[in-house]
MIVOLO-28861 format. One line per 8 residues: for each residue x, y, z of N, C-alpha, C, O. Coordinates in Angstrom, 2 decimals, padded with zeros to 5 digits. Example, Ala and Ser with C-alpha at 12.3 -4.5 7.8 and 13.67 -1.06 7.14 Angstrom:
2
013.19:-005.69:007.80:012.30:-004.50:007.80:013.20:-003.30:007.80:014.24:-003.32:008.46; 012.85:-002.25:007.08:013.67:-001.06:007.14:012.90:000.03:007.87:013.41:001.14:008.04 .
This chain:
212
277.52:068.81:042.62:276.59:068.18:041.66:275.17:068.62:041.97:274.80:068.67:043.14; 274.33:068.95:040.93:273.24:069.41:041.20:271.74:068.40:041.14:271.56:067.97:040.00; 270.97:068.09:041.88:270.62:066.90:042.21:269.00:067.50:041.99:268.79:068.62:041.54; 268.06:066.69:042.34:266.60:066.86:041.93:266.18:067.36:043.40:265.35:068.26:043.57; 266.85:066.65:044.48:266.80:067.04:045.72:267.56:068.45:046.42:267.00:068.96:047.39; 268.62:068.93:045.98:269.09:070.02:045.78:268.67:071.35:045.20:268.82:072.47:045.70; 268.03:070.96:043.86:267.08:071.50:043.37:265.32:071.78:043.92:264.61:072.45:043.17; 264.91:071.39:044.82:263.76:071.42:045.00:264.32:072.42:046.71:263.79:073.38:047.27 .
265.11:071.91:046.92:265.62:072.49:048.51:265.73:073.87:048.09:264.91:074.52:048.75; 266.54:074.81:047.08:267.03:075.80:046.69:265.65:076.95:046.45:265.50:078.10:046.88; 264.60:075.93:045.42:263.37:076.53:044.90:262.60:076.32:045.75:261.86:077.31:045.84; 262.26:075.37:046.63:261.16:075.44:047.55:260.03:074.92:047.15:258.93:075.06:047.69; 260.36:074.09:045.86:258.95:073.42:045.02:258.57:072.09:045.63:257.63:071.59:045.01; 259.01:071.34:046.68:258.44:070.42:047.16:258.22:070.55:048.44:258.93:071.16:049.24; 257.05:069.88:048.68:256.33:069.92:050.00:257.72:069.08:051.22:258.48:068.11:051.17; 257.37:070.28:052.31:258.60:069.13:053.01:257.96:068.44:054.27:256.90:068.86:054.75 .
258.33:067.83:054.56:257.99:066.70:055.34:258.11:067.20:056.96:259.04:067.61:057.65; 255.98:066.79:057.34:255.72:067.50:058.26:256.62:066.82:059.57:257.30:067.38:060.43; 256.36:065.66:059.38:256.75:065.03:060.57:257.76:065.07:060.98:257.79:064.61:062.12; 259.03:065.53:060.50:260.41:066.10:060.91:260.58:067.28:061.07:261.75:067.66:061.00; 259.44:068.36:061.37:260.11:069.31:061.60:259.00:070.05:062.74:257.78:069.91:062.88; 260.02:070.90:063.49:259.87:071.31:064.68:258.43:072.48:064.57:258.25:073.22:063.61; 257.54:072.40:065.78:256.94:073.22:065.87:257.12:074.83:065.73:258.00:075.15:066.54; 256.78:075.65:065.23:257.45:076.96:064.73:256.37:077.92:064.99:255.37:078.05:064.29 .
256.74:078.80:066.36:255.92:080.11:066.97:256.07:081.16:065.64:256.73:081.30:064.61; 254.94:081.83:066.44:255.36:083.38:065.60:256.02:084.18:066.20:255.56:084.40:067.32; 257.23:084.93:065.86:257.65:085.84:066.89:256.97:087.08:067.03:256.04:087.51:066.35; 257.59:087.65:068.11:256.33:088.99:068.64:257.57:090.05:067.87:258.77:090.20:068.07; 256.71:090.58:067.05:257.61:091.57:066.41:257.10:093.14:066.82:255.95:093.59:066.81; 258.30:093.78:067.16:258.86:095.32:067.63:257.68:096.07:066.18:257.11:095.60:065.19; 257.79:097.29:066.76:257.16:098.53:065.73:258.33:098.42:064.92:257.78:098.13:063.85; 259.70:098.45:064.63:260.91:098.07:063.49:260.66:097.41:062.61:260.73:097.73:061.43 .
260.23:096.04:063.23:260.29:094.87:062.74:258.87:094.87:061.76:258.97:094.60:060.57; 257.87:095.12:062.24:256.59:095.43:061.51:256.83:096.34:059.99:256.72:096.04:058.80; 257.21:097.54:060.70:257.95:098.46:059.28:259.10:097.36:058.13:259.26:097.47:056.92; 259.50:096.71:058.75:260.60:096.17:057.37:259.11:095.15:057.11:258.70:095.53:056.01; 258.31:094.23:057.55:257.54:093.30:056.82:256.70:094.18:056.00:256.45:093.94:054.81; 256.27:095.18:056.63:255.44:096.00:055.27:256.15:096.67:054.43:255.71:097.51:053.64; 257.15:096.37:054.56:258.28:097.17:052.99:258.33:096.15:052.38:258.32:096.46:051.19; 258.36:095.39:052.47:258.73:094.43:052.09:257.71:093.56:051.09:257.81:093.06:049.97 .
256.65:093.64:052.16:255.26:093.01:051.11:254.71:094.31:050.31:253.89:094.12:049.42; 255.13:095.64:050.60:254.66:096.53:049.73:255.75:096.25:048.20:255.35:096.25:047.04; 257.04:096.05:048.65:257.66:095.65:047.43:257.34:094.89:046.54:257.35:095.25:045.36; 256.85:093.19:047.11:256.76:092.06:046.41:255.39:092.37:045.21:255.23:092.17:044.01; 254.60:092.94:046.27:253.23:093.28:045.61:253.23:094.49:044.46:252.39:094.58:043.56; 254.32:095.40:044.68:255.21:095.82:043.26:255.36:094.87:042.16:255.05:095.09:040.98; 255.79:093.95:042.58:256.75:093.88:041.28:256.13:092.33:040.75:256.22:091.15:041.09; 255.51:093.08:039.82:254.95:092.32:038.32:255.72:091.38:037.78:255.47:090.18:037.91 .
256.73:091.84:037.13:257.79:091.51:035.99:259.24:091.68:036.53:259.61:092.75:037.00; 260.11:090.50:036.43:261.50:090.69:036.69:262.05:089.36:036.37:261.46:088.27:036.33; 263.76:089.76:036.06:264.81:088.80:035.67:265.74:089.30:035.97:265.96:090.50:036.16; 266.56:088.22:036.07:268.27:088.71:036.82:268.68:086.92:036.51:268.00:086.14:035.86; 269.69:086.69:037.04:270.68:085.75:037.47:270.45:085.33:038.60:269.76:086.07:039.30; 270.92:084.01:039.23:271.40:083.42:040.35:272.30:082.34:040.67:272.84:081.63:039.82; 272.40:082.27:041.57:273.68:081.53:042.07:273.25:080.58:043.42:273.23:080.93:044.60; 272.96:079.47:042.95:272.85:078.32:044.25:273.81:077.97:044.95:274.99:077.95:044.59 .
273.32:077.61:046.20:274.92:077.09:047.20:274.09:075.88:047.88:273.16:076.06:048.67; 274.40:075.04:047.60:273.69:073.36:048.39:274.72:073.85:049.47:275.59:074.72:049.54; 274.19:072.83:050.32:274.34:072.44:052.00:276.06:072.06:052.02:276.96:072.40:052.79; 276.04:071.57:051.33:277.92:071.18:050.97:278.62:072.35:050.40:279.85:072.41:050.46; 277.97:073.21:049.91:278.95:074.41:049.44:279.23:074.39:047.86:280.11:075.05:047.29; 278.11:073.31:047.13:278.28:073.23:045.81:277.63:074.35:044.87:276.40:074.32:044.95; 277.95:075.00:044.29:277.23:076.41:043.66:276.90:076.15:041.95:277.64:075.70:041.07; 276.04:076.44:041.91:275.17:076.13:040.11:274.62:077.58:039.90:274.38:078.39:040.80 .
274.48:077.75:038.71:274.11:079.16:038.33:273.08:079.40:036.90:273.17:078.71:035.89; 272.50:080.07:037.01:271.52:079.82:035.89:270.52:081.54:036.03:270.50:082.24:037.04; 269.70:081.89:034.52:268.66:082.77:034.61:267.29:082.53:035.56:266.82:081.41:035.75; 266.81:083.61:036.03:265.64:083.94:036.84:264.75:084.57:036.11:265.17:085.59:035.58; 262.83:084.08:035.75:262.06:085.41:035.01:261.15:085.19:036.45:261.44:084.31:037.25; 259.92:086.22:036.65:259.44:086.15:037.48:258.34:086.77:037.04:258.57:087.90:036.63; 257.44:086.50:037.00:255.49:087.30:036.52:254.38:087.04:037.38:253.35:086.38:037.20; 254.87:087.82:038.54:253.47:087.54:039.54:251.92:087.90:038.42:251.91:088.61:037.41 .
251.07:087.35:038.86:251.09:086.28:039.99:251.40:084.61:039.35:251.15:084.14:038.24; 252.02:083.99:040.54:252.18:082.01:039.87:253.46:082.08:039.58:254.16:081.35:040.28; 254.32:083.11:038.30:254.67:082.22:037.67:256.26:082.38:037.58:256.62:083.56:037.49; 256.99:081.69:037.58:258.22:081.77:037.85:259.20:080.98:036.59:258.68:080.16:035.83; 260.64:081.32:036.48:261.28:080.42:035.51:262.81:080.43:036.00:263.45:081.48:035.90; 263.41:079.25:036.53:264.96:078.99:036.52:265.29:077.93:035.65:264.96:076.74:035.72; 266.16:078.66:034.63:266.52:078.53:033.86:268.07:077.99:034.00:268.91:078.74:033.52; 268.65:076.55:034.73:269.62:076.65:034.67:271.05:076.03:033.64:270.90:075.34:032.63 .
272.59:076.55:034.28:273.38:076.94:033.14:273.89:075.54:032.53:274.37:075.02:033.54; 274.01:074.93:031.83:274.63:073.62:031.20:275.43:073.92:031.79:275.75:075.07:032.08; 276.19:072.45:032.23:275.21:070.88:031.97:274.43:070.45:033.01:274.16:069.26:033.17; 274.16:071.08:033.52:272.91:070.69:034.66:272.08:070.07:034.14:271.89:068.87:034.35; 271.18:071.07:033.08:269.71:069.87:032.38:268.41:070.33:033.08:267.30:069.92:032.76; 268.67:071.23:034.07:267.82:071.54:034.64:266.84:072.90:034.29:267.30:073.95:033.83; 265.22:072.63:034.63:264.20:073.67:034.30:263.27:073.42:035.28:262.80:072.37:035.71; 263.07:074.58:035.56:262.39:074.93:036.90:261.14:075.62:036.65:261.72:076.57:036.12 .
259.96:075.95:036.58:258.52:076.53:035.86:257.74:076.19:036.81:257.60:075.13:037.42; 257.20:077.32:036.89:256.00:077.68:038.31:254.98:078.45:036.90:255.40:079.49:036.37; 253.92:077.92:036.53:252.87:078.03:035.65:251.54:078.66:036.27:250.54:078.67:035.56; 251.47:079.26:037.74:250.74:079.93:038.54:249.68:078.48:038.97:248.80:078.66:039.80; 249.83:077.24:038.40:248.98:076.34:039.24:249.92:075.30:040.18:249.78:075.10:041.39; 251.11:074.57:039.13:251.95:074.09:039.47:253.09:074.67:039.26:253.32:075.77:038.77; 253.97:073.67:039.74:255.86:073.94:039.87:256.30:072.53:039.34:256.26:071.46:039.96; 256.71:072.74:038.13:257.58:071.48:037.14:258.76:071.56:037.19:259.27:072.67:037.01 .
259.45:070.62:037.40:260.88:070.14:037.24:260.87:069.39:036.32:260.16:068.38:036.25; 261.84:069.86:035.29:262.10:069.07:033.96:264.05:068.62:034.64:264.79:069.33:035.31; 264.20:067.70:034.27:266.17:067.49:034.11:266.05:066.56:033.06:265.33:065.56:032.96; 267.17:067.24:032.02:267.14:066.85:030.24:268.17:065.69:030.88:267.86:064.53:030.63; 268.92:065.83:031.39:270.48:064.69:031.45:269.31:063.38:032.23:269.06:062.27:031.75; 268.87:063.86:033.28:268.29:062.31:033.58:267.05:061.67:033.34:266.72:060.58:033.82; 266.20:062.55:032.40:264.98:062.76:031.67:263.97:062.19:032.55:263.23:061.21:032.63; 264.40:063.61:033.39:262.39:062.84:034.66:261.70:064.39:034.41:262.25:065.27:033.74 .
261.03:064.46:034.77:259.63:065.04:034.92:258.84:065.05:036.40:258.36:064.03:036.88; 258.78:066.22:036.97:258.23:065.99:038.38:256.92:067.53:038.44:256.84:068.43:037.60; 256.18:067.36:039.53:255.38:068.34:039.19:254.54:068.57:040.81:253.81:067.69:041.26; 254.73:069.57:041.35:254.01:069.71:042.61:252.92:071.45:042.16:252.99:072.31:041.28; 251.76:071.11:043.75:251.06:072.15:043.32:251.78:072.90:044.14:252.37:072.49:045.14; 251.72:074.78:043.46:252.62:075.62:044.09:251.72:075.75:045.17:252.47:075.87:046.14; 250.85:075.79:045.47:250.36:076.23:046.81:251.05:075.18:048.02:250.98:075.24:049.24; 251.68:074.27:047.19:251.75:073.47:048.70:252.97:073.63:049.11:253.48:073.08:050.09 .
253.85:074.94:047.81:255.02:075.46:048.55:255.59:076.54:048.50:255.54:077.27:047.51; 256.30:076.83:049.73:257.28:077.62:050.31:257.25:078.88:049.02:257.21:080.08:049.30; 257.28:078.47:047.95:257.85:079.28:046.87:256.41:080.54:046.68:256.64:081.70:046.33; 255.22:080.11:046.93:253.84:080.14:046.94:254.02:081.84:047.97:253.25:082.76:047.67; 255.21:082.09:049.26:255.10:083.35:049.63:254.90:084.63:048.96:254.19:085.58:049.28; 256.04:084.38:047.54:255.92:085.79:046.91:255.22:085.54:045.42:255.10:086.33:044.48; 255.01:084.84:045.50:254.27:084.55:043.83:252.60:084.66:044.20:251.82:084.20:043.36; 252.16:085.15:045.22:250.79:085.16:045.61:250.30:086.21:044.71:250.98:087.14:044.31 .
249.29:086.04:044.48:248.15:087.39:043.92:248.26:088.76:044.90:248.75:089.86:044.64; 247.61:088.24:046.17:248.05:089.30:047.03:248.85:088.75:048.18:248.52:087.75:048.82; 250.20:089.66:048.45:251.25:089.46:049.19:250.39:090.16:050.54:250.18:091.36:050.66; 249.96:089.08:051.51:250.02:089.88:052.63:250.73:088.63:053.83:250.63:087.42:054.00; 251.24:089.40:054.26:252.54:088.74:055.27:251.57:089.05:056.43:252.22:089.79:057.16; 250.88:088.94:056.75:249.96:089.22:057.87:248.77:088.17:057.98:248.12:088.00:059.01; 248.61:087.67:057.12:247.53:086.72:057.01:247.87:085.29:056.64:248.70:085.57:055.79; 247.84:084.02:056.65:247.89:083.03:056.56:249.60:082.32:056.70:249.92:081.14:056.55 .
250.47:083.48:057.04:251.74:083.40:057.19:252.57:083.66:058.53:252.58:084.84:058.87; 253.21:082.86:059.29:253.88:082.71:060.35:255.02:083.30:059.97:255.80:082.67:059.26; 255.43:085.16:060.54:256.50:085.07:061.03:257.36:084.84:062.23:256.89:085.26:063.28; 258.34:084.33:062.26:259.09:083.36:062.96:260.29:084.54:063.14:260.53:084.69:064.34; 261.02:085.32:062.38:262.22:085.57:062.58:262.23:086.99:061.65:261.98:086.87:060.45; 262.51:088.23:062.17:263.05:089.87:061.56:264.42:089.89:061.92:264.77:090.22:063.05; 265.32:089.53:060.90:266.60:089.94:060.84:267.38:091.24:060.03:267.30:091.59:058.85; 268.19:091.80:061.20:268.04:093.28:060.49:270.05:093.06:060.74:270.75:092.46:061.55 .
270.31:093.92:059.56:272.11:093.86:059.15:272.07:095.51:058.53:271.10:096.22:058.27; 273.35:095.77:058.44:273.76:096.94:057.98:273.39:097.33:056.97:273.66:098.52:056.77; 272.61:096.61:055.84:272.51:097.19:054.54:270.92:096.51:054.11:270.28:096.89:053.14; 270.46:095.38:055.12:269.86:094.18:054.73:268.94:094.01:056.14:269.11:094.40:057.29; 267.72:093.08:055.35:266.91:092.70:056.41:266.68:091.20:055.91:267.05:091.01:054.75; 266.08:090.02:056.64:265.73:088.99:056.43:265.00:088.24:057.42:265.30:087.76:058.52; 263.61:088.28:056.52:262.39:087.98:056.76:262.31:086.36:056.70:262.64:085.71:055.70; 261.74:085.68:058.15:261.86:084.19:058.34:260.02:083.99:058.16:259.02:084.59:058.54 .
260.35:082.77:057.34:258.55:082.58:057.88:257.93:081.42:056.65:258.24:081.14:055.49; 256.78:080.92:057.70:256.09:079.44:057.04:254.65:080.22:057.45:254.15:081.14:058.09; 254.32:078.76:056.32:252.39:078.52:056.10:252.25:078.48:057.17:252.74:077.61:057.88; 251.46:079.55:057.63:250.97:079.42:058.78:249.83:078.36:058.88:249.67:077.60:059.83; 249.09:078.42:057.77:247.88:077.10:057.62:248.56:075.42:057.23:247.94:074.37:057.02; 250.19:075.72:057.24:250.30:074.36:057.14:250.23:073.43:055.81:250.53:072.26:055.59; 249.74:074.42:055.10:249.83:073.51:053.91:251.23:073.14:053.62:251.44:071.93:053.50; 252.54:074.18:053.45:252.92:073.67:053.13:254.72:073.62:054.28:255.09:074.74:054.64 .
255.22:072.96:054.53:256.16:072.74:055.84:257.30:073.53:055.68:257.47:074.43:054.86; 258.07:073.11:056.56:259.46:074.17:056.07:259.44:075.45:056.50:258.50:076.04:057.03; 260.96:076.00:056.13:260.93:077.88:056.40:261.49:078.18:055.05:261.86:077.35:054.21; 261.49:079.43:054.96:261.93:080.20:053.62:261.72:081.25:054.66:260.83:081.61:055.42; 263.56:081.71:054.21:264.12:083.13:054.52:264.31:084.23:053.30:265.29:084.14:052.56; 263.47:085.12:053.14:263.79:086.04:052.79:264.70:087.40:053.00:264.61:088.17:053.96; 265.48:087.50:052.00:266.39:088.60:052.32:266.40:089.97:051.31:266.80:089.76:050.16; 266.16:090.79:051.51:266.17:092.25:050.99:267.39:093.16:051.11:268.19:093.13:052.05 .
267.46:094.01:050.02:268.75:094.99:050.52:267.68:096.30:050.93:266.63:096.49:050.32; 268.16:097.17:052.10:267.59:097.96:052.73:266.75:099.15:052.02:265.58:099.51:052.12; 267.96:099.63:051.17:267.75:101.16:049.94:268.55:100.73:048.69:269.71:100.42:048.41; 267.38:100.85:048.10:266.27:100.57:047.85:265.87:099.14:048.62:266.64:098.32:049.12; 264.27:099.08:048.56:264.27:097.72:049.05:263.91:096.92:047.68:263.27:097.34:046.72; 264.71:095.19:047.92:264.81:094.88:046.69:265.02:093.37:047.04:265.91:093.14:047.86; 264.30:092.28:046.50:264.48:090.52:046.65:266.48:090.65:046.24:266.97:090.84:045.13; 267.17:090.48:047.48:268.40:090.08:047.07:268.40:087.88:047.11:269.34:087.17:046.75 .
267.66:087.61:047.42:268.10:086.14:047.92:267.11:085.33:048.84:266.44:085.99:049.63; 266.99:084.36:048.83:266.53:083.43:050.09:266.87:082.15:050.23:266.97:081.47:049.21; 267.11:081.60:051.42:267.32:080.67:051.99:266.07:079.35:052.59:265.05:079.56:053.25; 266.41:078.53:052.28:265.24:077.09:051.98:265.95:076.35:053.55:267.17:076.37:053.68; 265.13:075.79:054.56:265.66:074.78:055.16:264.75:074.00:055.42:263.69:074.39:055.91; 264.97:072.88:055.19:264.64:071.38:054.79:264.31:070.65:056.05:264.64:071.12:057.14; 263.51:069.27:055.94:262.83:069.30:057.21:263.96:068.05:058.38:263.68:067.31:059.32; 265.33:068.40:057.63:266.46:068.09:058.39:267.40:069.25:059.04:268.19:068.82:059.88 .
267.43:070.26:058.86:267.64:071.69:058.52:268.89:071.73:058.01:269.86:072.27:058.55; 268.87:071.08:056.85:269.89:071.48:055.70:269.23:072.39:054.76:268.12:072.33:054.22; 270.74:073.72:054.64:269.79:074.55:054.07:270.57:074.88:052.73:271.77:074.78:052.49; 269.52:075.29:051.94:270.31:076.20:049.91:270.53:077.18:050.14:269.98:077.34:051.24; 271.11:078.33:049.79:270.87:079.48:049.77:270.61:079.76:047.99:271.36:079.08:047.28; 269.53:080.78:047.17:269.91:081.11:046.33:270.12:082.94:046.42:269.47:083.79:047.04; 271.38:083.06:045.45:271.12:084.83:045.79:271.16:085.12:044.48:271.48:084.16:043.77; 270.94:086.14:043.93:269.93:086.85:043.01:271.32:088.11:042.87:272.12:088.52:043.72 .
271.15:088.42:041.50:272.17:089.56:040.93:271.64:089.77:039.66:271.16:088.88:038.97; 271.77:091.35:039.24:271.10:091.87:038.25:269.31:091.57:038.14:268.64:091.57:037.11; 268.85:091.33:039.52:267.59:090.86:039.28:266.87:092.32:039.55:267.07:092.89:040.62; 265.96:092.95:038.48:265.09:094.05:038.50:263.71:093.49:037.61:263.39:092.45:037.05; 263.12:094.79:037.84:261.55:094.95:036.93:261.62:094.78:035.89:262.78:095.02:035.55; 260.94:094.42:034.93:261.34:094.22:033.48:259.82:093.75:032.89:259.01:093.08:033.53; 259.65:094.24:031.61:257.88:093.82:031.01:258.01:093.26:029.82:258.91:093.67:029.09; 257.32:092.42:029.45:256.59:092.00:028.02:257.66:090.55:028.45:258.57:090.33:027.66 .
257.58:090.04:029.12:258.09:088.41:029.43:256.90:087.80:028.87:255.71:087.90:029.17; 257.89:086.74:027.47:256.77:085.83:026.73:256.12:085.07:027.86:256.66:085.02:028.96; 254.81:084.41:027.55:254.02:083.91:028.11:254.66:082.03:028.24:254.79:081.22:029.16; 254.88:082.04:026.86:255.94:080.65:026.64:257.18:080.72:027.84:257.64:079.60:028.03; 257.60:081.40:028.37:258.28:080.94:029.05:257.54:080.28:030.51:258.21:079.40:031.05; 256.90:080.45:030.84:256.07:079.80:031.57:254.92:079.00:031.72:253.89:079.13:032.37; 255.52:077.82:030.65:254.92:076.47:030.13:255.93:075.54:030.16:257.02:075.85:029.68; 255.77:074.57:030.60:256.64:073.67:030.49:256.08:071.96:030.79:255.85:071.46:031.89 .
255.97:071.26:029.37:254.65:069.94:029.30:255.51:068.51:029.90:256.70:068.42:029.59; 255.22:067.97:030.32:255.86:066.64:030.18:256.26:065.91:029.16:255.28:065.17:029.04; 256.85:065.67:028.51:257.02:064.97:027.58:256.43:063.49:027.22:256.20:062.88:026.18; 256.32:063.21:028.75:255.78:061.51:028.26:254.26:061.87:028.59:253.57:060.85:028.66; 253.71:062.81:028.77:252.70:063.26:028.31:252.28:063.37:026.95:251.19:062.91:026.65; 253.14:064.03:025.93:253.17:063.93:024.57:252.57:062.97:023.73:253.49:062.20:023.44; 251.80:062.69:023.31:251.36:061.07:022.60:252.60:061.62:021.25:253.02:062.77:021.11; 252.98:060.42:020.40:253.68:060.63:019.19:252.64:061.19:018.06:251.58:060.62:017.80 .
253.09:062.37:017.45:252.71:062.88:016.38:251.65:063.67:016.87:250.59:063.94:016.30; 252.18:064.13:018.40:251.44:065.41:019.02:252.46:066.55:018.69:253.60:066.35:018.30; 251.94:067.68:018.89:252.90:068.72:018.64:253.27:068.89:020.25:252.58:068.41:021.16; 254.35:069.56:020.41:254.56:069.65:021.87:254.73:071.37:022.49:254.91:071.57:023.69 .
């Protein structure tokens, strides 16, 4: 079942809670390890425009699936698949959660999260960002790392496929360390993403016989 709390764990749109979670070094990273973070932020800082698919996995092993748009800088859109109800919109100031089935409305500023790594104006993984962890696999690397200034708590793992390098996925852990994974398929570059898709109003905001 896909939950508001599930949902925010997966996206990384809520601030997580400082006081439960463990102090977090930077690790001393190898000349290797340096080379995959600058591929990596040379990538993100690529890529403008993109959509693909994804596939959530909560902490229990429950999986939801839905569209991805992406328009650095800010702005983001998960779009997920009925009957969830769920809409996800990163508007480059905030991050809105709409759910149609239980009709709430929630709204955090993206800077105060996790999600705020690759949606930056400028991606630099060297500055205001704690890495913690260079994980390197046969095909794949995955990049660990928090606000280094604290704004906002938590880790977010990033994961890349090697060749090309390319956002396959990342992993959210929570300030219990229960973690989401979402992974990403058919997700590439792509241009002229309406602007409408990255709006999304409150409704009980709406006065009656407003247009919405």
């Amino acid at each position: 079942m896909l939950t508001r709390r599930s949902l925010a764990l997966a996206l990384a749109v809520t601030p997580f809670l400082a006081s439960s979670v463990h102090a977090a070094r930077a690790a001393v990273l190898t000349a290797e390890d340096q080379a995959f973070v600058d591929k990596a932020a040379a990538y993100l800082q690529g890529l403008k425009e993109a959509s693909g698919r994804f596939v959530q996995t909560d902490a229990r092993g429950n999986m939801t699936r839905g569209d991805v748009y992406l328009k650095r800088p800010g702005r983001a859109r998960f779009a997920y698949d009925p009957p969830s109800g769920m809409l996800v919109v990163a508007d480059g100031a905030n991050v809105s959660v709409a759910n149609a089935q239980l009709k709430t409305f929630d709204s955090y500023p993206l800077m105060a999260t996790p999600l705020s790594l690759f949606l930056a104006r400028q991606i630099r993984l060297d500055r205001g960002i704690l890495i913690t962890e260079v994980r390197r696999a046969a095909d794949s690397f995955t990049i660990t790392a928090r606000d280094g200034g604290r704004t906002a708590e938590g880790s977010i793992s990033l994961t890349f496929s090697s060749e090309p390098v390319a956002l396959i996925g990342w992993t959210v852990a929570d300030a219990q360390g229960q973690t989401t994974h979402i992974q990403l398929s058919g997700f590439s570059p792509t241009s002229g993403l309406a602007p409408g898709l990255f709006v999304l109003k409150n409704p009980r905001a709406v006065r009656p016989g407003q247009a919405r």
